[in-house]
N, C-alpha and C positions, 0 to 999 in steps of 0.2 A: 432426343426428338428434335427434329428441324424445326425451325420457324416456318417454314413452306406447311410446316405437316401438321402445326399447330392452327395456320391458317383454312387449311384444309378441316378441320373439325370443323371450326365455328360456321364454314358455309355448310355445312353439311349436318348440323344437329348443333346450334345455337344457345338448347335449354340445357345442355348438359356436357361444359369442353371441361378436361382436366386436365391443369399445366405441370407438368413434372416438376419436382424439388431440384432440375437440373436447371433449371431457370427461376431460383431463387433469388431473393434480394435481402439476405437477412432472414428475419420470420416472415417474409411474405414472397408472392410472388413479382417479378420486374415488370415494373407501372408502364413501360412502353410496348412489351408485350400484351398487358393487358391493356393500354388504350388502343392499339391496332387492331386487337380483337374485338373488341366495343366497335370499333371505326367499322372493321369487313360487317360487320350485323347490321352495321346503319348503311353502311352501303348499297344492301341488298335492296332493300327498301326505297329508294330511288331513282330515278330516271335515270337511265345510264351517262344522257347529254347534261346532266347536271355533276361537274366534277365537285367537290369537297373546298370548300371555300376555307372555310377558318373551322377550327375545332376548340372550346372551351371545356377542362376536362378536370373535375375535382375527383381526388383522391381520400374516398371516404374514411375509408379504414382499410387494414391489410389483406389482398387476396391470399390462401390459403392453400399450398401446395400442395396435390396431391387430393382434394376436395371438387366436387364438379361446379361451373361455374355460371349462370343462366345470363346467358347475353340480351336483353329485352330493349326492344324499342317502340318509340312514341313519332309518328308524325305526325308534328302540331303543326305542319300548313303546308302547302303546296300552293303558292302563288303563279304568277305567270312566268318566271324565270328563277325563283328560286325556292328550296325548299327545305325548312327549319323541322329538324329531325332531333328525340331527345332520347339518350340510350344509356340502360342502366345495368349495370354487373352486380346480380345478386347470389349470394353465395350463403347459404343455412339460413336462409329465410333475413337475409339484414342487405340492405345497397351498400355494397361496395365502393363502387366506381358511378360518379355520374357525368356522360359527354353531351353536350347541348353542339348541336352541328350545322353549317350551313354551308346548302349546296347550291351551284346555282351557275346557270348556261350564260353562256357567252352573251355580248350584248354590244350594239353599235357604239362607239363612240370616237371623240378625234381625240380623247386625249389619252396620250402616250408617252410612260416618264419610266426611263430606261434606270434599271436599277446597280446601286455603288457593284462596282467589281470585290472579288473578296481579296483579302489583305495577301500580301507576298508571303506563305509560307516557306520553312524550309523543306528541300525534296523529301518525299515520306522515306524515302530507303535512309533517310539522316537524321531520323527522330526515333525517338526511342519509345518504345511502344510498352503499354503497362500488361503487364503478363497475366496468365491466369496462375494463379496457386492458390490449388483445392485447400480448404479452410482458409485464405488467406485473404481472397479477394471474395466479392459477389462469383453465387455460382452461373450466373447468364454470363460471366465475363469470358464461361469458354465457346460464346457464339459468336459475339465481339472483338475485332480488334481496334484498338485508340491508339495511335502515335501523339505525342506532344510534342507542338512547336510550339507553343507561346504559355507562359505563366508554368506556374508548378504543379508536380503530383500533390494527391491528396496526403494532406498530413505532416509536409516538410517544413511548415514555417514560411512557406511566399507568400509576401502581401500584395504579388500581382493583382490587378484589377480586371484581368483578362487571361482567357483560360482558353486553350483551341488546340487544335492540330486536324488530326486525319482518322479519319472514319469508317470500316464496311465491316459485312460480315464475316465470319471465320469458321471453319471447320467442314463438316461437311454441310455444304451449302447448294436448293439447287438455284443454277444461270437461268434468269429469269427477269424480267424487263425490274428495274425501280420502284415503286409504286408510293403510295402515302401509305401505309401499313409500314414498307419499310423504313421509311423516313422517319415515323412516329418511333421506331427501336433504336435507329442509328442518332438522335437527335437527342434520344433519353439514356442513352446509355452512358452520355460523358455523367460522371459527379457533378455536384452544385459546387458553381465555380468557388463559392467560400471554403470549402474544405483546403486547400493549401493556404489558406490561410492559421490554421491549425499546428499542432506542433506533437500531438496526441490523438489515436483513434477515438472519435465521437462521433456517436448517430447523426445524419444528417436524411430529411426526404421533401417530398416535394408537396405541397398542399393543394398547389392549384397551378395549371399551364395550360396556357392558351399558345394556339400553333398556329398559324397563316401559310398558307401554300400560292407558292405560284403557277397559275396555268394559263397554257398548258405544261405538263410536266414533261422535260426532256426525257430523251430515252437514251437511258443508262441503263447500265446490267448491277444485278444485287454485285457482281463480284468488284465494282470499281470504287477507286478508291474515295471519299468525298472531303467536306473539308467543314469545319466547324469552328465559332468563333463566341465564345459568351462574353459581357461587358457586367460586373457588378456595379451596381445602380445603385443602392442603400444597401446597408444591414446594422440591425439594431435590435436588441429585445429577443434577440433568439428568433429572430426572422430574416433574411433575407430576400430583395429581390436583383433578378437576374433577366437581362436581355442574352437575344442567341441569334444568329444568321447560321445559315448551312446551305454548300453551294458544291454544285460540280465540281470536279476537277479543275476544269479552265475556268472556273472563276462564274461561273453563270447562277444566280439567285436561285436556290429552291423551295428556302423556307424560311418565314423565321418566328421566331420563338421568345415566348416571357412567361417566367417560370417564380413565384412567392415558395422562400423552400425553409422548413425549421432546419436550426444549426443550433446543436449542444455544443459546449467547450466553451 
């Protein structure tokens, strides 16, 4: 089942999407799936001239492949320009998933502060991309493709501090502008940059990420390639936290991302 097709449910019957076991993440379902899902619900709910500001998004407990998923939302205000939306994935009667959201229209001002370009990666066709294999990776990994230029795969013993390369979807996909749905899967799909620091498979997931967008959003096609860069910040106590940027192609800001994630081992 496509991502397009999975998005297509949620606008079209909200109380009740079910995400195949073919975008699993372990015993659950893939948290950036499911926060794009949550995200298209709260969307609907919105003025359309108010884009998606920032997204704050706790991961309650694990969504349930295969089980129907109730996308519900809360608008707690509508101001003059911007409007604070709270949306909850409930699944056998328990919250899964909670996104508090803020959207909000353009607004005059003179100040204007142009954002870092992203780092020199190497060309995607010269990075080596982590494959799928059925039992061996995540089963979303065969929507995904990730090349790595910088820092280590998960599990080899890097004690990089920095974890990136290159980003889109894979397989059958349809061509269709970028959006923040998409963003939210391409942006959650890399590991928590501490796993190459590891040296043995251990659970790792994510507790709580907050996402910042910038708008307006270029127009990119799902099919292009994008580019990702995460900075480990602390970890200690079997927690980690993680800063992330993600950017076009040529280098141009789109998102970025901070991510508190547990890490066994």
């Amino acid at each position: 089942m496509r991502f397009s097709d999975l998005i297509d449910a949620v606008r079209n019957q909200p109380d009740a999407v079910v995400i195949p076991p073919e975008w699993g993440q372990g015993r659950a379902s893939f948290g950036g799936l499911v926060a794009a899902l949550q995200y298209e619900a709260m969307r609907a709910c919105v003025p359309a001239d108010r884009p998606v500001r920032s997204l704050a998004i706790t991961f309650v407990g694990p969504v349930e492949p295969d089980v129907p998923v109730s996308f519900q939302v809360d608008v707690l205000r509508e101001g003059k320009a911007v409007s604070q939306v709270l949306g909850r994935a409930v699944q056998n009667g328990q919250v899964v998933t909670v996104v508090q959201g803020s959207f909000g229209a353009s607004r005059s001002s003179v100040v204007a502060v142009q954002a870092d370009s992203a780092p020199e990666f190497k060309d995607v066709e010269q990075c080596q991309e982590l494959p799928y294999i059925k039992g061996g990776t995540p089963e979303f990994m065969r929507h995904l493709a990730m090349r790595w230029s910088v820092g280590g795969l998960p599990f080899t013993g890097n004690k990089s501090r920095s974890m990136g390369g290159w980003v889109r979807l894979r397989g059958d996909v349809k061509e269709e502008p970028l959006d923040e749905g998409h963003i939210l899967a391409l942006v959650d799909a890399w590991p928590p940059a501490l796993l190459p620091h590891l040296t043995q498979m251990a659970p790792g997931s994510t507790l709580t990420w907050t996402i910042e967008f910038v708008q307006p959003l270029l127009e990119l096609s799902t099919l292009d390639w994008c580019q990702y860069l995460a900075e480990i910040e602390h970890a200690q106590d079997g927690y980690g936290h993680v800063a992330a940027k993600f950017w076009s192609a040529d280098g141009r800001l789109i998102a970025m991302s901070r991510q508190t994630v547990t890490i066994f081992g």
